[in-house]
C-alpha positions as CSV (number, residue, x, y, z in Angstrom):
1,X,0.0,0.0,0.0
2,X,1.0,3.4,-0.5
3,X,1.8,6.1,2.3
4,X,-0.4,5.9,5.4
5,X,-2.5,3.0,3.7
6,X,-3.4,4.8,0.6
7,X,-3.2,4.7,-3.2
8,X,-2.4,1.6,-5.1
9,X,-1.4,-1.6,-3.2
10,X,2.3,-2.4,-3.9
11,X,1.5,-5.9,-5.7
12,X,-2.1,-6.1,-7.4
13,X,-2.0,-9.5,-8.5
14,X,-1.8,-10.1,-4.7
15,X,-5.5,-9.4,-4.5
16,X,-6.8,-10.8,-7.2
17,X,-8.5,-13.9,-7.0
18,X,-10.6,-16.2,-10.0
19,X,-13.8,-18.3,-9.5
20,X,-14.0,-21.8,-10.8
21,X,-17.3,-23.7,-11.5
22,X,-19.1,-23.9,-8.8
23,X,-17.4,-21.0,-6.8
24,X,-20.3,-18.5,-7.2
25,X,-23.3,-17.3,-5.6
26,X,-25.3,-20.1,-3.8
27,X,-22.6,-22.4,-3.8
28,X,-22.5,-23.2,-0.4
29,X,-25.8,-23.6,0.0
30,X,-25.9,-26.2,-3.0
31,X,-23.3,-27.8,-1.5
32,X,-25.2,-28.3,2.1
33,X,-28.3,-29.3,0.6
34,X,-26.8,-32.1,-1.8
35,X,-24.8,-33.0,1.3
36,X,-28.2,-33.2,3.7
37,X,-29.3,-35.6,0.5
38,X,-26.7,-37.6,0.8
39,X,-27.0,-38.6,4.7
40,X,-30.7,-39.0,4.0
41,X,-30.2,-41.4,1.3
42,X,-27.6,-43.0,3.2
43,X,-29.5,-43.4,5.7
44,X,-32.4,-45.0,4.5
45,X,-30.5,-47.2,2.1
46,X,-28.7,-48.6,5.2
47,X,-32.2,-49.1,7.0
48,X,-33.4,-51.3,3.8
49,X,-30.1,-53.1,3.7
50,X,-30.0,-53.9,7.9
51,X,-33.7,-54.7,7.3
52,X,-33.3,-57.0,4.4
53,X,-30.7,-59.0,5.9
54,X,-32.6,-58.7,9.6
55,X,-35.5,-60.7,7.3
56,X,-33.4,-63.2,5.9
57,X,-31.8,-64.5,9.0
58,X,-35.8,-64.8,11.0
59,X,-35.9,-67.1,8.0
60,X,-33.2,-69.6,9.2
């Protein structure tokens, strides 16, 4: 920066940042919902599964 924290910063490129896909507005949020999906369907596929096999062995 210049004097007293003014004018131009001595190395622009410092500051400059780029965006990739999926970087923008909303991302996070995207990301937590697709996440809250992803336990839920885990979830219930590992309830079938337990309950599947929890069948087949009150069969034996």
């Amino acid at each position: 920066m210049g004097l007293f924290g003014f004018g131009k910063p001595k190395n622009p490129d410092e500051h400059r940042y780029y965006l990739l896909p999926g970087q923008g507005r909303g991302a996070r949020r995207k990301h937590r919902k697709q996440l809250v999906a992803a336990w839920i369907v885990g979830i219930v596929a590992s309830g079938l599964m337990g309950l599947i096999l929890w069948f087949l062995n009150q069969r034996h």
